[in-house]
Backbone as CSV, one residue per row, in Angstrom:
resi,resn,N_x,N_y,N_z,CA_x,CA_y,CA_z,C_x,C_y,C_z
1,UNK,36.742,16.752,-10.766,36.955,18.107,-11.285,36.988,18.125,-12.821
2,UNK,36.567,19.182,-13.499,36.375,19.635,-15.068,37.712,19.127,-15.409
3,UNK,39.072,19.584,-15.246,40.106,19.409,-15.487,40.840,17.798,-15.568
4,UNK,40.581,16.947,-14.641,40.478,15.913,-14.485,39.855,14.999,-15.475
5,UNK,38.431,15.333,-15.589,37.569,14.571,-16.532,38.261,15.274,-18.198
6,UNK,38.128,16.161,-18.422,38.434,16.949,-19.757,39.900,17.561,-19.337
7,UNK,40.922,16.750,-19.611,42.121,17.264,-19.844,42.079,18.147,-20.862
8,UNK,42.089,18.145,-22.073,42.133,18.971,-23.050,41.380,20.568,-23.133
9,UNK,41.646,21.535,-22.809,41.891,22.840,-22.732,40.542,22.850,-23.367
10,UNK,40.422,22.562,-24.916,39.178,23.277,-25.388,38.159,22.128,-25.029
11,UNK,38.327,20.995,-24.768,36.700,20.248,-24.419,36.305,21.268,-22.933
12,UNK,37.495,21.480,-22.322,37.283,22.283,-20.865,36.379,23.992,-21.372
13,UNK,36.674,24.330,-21.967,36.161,25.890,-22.783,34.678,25.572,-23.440
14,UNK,34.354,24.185,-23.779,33.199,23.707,-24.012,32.120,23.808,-23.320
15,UNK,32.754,23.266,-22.761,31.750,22.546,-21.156,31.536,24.251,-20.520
16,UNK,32.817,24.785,-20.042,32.352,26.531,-19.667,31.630,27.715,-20.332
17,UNK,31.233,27.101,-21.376,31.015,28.325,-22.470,29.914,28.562,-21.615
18,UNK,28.279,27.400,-22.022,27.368,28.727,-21.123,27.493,29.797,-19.935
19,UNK,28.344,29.284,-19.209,28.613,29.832,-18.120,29.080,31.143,-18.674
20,UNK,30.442,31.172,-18.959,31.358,32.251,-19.965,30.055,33.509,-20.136
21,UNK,29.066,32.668,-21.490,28.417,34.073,-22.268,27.442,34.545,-21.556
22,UNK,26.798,33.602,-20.409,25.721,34.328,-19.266,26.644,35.003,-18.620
23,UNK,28.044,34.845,-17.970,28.410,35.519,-17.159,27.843,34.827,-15.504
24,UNK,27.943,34.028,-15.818,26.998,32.803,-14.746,28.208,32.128,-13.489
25,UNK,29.342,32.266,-14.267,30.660,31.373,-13.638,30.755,31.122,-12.129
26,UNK,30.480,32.177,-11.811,31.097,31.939,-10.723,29.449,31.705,-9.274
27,UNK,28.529,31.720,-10.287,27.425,31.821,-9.699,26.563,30.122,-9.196
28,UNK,27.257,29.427,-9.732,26.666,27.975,-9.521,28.155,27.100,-8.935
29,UNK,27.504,25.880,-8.597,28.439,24.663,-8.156,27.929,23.809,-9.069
30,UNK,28.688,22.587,-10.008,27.713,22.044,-11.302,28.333,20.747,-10.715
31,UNK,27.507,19.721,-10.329,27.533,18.097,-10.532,27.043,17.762,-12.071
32,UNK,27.670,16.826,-12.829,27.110,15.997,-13.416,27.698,14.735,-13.792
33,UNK,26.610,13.862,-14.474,27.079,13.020,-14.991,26.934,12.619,-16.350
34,UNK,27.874,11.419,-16.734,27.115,11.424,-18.385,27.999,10.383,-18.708
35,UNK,27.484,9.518,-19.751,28.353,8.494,-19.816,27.673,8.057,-21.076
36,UNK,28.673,7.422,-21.732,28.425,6.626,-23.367,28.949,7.656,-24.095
37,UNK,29.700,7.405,-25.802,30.165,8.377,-26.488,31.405,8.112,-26.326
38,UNK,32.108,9.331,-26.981,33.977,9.826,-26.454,33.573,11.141,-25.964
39,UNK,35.072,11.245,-25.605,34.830,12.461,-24.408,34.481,13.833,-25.183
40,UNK,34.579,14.080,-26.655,34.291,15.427,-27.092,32.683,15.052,-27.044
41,UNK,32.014,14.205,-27.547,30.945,14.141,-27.408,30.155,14.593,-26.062
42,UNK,30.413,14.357,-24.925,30.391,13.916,-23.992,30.387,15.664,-23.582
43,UNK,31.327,16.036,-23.922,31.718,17.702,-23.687,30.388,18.564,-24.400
44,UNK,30.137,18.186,-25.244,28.696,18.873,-26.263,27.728,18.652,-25.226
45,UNK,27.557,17.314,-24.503,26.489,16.971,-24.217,26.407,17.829,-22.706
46,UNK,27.135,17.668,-22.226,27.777,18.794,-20.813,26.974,20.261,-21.198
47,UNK,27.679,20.528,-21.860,27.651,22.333,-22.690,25.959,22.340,-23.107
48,UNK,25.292,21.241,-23.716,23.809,21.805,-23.644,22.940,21.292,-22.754
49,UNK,23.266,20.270,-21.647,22.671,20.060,-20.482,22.822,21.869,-19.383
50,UNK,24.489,22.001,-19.327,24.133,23.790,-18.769,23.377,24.176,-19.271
51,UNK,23.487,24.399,-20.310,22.350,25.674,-21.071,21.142,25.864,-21.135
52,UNK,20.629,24.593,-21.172,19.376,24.098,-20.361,18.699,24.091,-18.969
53,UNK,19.490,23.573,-17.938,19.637,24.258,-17.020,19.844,25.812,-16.615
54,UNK,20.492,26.474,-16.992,20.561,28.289,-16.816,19.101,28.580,-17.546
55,UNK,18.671,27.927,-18.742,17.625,28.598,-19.356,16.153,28.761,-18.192
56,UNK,16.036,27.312,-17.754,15.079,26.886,-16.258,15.347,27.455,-15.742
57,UNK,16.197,28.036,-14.958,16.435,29.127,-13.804,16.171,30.577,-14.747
58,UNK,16.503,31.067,-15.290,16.546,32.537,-15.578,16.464,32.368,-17.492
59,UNK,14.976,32.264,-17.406,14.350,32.971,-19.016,15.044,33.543,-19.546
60,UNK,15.749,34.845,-18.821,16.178,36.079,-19.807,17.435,35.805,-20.401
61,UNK,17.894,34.661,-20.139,19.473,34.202,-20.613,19.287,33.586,-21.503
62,UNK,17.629,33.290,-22.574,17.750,32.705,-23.693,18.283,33.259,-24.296
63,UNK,18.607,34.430,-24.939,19.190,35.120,-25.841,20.646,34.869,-25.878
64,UNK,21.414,35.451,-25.162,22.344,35.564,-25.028,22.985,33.771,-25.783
65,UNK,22.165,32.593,-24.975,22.500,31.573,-25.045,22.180,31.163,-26.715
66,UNK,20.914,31.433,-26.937,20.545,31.115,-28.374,21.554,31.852,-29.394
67,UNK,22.272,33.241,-29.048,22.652,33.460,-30.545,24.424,33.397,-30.329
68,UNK,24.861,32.239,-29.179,25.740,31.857,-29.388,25.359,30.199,-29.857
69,UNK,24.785,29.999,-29.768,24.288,28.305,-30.348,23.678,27.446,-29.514
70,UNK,23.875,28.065,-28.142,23.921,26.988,-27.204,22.513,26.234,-26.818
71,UNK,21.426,26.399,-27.608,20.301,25.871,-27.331,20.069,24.744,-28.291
72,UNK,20.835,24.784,-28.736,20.878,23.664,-30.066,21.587,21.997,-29.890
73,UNK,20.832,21.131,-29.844,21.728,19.788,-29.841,22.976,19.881,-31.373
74,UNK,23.595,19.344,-31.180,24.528,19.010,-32.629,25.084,17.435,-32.504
């Protein structure tokens, strides 16, 4: 579980954001994995693997996603 892996409140708000600004939440079940890094890293890498994913399923959520950042590696 998110909570489990990302104790910390905001790596957890990370990882949910695409979800959050599509409004997507409650619309998927999310496996992943990921490994190497520390865990904030790790949380970035989460947060633009979603976003990527939602973008493949439904085009029209680039926006929304792009002019919160989320298409962007950092």
């Amino acid at each position: 579980p998110l909570e489990d892996y990302f104790p910390r409140p905001v790596l957890q708000q990370t990882v949910r954001q695409p979800l959050d600004v599509t409004g997507s939440a409650s619309r998927f079940d999310i496996t992943v994995s990921c490994e190497g890094g520390g865990v904030s890293g790790q949380a970035g890498a989460v947060r633009h693997g979603i976003a990527r994913a939602l973008l493949e399923m439904d085009e029209s959520l680039r926006e929304p996603l792009r002019r919160n950042g989320l298409l962007t590696r950092l």
